[in-house]
N, C-alpha and C positions, 0 to 999 in steps of 0.2 A: 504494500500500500504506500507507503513511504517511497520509492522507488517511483511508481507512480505520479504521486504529487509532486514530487521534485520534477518532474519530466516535465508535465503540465507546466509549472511555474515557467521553466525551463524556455518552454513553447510560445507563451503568452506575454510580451513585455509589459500590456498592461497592467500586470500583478504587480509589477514595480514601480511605475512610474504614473497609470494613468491615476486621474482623482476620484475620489467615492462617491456615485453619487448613491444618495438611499431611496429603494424604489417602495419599498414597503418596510412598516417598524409596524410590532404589532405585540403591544407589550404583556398584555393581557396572553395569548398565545404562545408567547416567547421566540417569536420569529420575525428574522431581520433581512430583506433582498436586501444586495446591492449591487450598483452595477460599478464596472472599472474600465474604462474605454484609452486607446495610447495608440495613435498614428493606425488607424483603422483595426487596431486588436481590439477583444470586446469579450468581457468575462464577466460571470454572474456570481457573488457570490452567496451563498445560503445560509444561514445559518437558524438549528432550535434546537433553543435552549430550554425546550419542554421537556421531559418525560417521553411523554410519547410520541408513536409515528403522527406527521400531519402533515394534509394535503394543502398547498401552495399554487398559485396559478402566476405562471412564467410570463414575460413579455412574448409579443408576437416573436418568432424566429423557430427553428429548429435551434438544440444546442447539444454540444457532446463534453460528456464528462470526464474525471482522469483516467477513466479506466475503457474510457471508449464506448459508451451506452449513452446511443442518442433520447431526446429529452424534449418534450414541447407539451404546451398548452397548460396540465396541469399536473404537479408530480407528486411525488409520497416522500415526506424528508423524515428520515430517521430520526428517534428522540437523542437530543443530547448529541447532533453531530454538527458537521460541518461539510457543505457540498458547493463543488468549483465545477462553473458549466460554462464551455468557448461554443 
């Protein structure tokens, strides 16, 4: 997994440089879009900080994540994680 995320990072200069914007905060929920955009790169990223799994609805796009599992419209975010989608 690590392995992984590093590649991603890797792949994407946005992660480094572009600036945050926040697409959804939802605190009650515990989940936070954001997006990251850098000389046309463009990364999503997820984050909940709930308990449980909970469903999320993405901006328009297809998007793929670190491990290569494309991603649209609306997803399932794991409780207590953190999800990167180009």
């Amino acid at each position: 997994w690590f392995r992984e995320v590093i590649a991603f990072r890797r792949a994407h200069p946005a992660l480094a440089y572009g600036p945050v914007t926040t697409l959804v905060l939802d605190d009650v929920r515990g989940l936070w879009l954001a997006e990251r955009a850098w000389e046309g790169d463009r990364v999503l990223v997820v984050v909940n900080n709930g308990p449980q799994a909970q469903q999320l609805s993405l901006p328009e796009g297809t998007f793929v994540d670190a491990a290569g599992q494309r991603a649209s419209g609306e997803i399932e975010v794991a409780g207590r994680s953190v999800t990167l989608l180009a």
